[in-house]
C-alpha positions as CSV (number, residue, x, y, z in Angstrom):
1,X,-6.6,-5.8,9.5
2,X,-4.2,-8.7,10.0
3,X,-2.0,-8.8,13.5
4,X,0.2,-11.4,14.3
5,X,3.6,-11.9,16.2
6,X,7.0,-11.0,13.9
7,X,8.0,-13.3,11.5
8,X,4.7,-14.4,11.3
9,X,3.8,-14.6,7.4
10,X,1.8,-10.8,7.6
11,X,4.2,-9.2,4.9
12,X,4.6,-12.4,2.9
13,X,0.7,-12.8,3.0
14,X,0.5,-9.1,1.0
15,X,3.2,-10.0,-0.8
16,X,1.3,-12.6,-2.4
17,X,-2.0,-10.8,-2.5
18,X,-0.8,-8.3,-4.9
19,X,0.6,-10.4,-6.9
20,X,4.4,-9.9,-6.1
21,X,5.0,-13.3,-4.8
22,X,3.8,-16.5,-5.3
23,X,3.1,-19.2,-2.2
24,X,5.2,-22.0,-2.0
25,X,2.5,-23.7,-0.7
26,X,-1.6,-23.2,-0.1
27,X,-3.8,-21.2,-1.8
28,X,-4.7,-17.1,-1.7
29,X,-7.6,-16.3,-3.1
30,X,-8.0,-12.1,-3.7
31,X,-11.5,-11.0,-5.1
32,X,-12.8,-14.3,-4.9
33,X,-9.8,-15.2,-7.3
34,X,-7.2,-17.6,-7.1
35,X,-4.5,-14.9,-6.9
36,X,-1.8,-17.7,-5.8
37,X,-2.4,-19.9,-9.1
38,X,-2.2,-16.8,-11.5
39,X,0.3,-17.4,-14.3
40,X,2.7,-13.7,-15.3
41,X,0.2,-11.9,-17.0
42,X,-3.0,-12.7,-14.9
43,X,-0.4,-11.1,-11.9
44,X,0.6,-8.0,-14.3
45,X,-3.5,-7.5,-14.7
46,X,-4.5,-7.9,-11.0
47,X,-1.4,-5.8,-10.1
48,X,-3.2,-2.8,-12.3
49,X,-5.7,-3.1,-9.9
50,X,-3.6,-3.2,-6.4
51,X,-1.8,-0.7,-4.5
52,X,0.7,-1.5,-2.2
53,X,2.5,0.2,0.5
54,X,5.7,-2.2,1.0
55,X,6.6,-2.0,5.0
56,X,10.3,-1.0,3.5
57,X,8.7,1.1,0.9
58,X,10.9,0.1,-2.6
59,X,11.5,3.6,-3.6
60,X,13.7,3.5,-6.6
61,X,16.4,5.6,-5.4
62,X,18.0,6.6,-9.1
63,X,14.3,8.7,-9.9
64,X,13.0,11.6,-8.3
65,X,10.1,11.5,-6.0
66,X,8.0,12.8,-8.7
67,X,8.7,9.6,-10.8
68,X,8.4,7.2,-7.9
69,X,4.9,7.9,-7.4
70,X,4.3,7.9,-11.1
71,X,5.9,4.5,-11.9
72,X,2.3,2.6,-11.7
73,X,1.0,5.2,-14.4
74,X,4.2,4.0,-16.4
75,X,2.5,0.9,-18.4
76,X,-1.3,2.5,-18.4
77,X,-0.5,6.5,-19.8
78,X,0.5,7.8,-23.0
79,X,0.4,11.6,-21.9
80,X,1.9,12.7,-18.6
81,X,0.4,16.1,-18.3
82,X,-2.5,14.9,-16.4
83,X,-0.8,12.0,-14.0
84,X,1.5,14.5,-12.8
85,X,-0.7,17.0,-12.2
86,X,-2.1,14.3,-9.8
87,X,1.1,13.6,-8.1
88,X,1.5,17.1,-7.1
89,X,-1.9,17.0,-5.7
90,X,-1.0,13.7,-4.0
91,X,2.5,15.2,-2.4
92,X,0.6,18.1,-1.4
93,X,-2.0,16.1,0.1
94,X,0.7,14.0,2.1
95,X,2.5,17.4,3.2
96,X,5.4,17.4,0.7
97,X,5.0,20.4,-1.7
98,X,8.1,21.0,-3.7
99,X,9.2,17.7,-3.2
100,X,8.6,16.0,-6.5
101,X,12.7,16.9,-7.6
102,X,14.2,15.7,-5.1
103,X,15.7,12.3,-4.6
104,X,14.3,9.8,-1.8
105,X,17.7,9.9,-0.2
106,X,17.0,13.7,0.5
107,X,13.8,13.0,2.7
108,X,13.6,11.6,6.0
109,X,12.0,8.2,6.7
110,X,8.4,9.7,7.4
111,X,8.7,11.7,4.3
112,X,9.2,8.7,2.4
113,X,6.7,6.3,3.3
114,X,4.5,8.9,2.6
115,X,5.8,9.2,-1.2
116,X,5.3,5.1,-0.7
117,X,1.4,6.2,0.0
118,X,1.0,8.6,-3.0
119,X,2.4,6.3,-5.3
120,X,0.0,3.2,-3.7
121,X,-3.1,5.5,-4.8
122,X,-2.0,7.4,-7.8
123,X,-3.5,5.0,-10.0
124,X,-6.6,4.8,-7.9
125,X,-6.4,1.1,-7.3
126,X,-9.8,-1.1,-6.3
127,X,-7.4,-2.8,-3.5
128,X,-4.9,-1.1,-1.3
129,X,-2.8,-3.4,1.1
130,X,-0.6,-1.5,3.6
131,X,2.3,-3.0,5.5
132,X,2.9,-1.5,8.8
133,X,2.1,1.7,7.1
134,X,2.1,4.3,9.6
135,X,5.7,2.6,11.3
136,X,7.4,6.0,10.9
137,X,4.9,8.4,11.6
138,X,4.6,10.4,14.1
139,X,0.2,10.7,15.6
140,X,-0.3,13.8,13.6
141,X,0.5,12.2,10.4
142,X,-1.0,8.9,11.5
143,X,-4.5,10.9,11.8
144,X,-4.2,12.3,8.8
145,X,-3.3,9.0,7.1
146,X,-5.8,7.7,9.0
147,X,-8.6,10.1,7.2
148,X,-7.3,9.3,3.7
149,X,-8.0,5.7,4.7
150,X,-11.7,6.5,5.4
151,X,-12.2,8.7,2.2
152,X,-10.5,6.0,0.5
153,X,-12.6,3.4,1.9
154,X,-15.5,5.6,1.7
155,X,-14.8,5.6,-2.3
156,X,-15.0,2.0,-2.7
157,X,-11.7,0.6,-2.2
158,X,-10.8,-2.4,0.0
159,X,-8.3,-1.8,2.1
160,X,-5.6,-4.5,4.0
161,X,-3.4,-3.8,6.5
162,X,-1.2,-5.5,8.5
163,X,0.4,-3.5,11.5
164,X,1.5,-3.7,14.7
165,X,0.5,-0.1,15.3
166,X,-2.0,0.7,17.6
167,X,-3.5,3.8,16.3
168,X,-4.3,1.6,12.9
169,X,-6.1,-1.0,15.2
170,X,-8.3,1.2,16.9
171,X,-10.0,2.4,13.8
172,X,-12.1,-0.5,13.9
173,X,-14.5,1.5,11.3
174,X,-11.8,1.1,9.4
175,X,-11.1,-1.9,10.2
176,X,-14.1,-4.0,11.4
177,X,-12.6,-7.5,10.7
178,X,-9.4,-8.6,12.6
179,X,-7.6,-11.6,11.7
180,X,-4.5,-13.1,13.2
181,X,-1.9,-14.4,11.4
182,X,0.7,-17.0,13.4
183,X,3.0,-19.9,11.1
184,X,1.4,-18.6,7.9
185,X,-2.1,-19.3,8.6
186,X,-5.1,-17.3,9.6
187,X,-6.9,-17.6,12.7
188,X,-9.6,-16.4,14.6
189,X,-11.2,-13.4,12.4
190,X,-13.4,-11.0,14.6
């Protein structure tokens, strides 16, 4: 878990560690890899391996929710039938049967950070990072988020997160290691 003050570097920092930015100065190492140093297609294979929930979630709003959460499986699949069989499954799981036709636009702002979630796991990625990703839920859908987190945490994948929700703090089994982030440089890990 990363916590720090606004503007402090959090979303830039997971920016970079998937791959989406690159520092303009310093060094992020991911994996014990120089993630930050990674030419284009060293970033296209460690994005393969990443999931990201963006803090202003990038759904593309000209596709349907169905195909939002499939975009990852778009480079990796040749047949569909069974990658959107697991969307469903995934909508479902987030509480949004029936959904998979409708535009973004049609859902409220809960709704769709929750599409943001399926399509951070559809691909079942080793690495998921999660900017404030429970800012527009409300505690019911925060627990259940938080008890994907432990199943997928429990299945091997390492989760980041940088929030300034309190719920996400206080799962400190999900969370055991808090570090602060303030002028783009971690501090004080606990």
């Amino acid at each position: 878990m990363v916590c720090g003050d606004t503007g402090a570097g959090k979303s830039t920092l997971l920016h970079v560690l998937g791959g989406v930015l690159q520092p303009t100065a310093g060094e992020v190492h991911a994996d014990g890899r120089p993630v930050s140093r990674w030419s284009v297609p060293h970033r296209d294979e460690w994005r393969r391996e990443v999931g990201i929930v963006f803090q202003h979630l990038h759904l593309m709003p000209d596709l349907t929710v169905l195909e939002n959460v499939l975009l990852p499986c778009v480079p990796r699949v040749s047949a569909w039938d069974g990658p959107a069989r697991q969307a469903q499954a995934l909508l479902e799981r987030f509480g949004l049967p029936g959904s998979g036709h409708l535009s973004p636009h049609a859902l409220s702002g809960g709704q769709r950070q929750r599409v943001a979630w399926a399509r951070a796991l559809i691909a079942q990625p080793r690495f998921l990072l999660l900017d404030e990703p429970t800012s527009f839920q409300d505690d019911a859908h925060t627990r259940d988020l938080l008890d994907l987190l432990a199943e997928t945490a429990a299945g091997g994948t390492c989760i980041v997160a940088c929030s300034h929700d309190v719920r996400l703090r206080a799962a400190n089994m999900l969370f055991p290691r808090i570090c602060h982030l303030a002028k783009g440089r971690l501090e004080g890990a606990r």
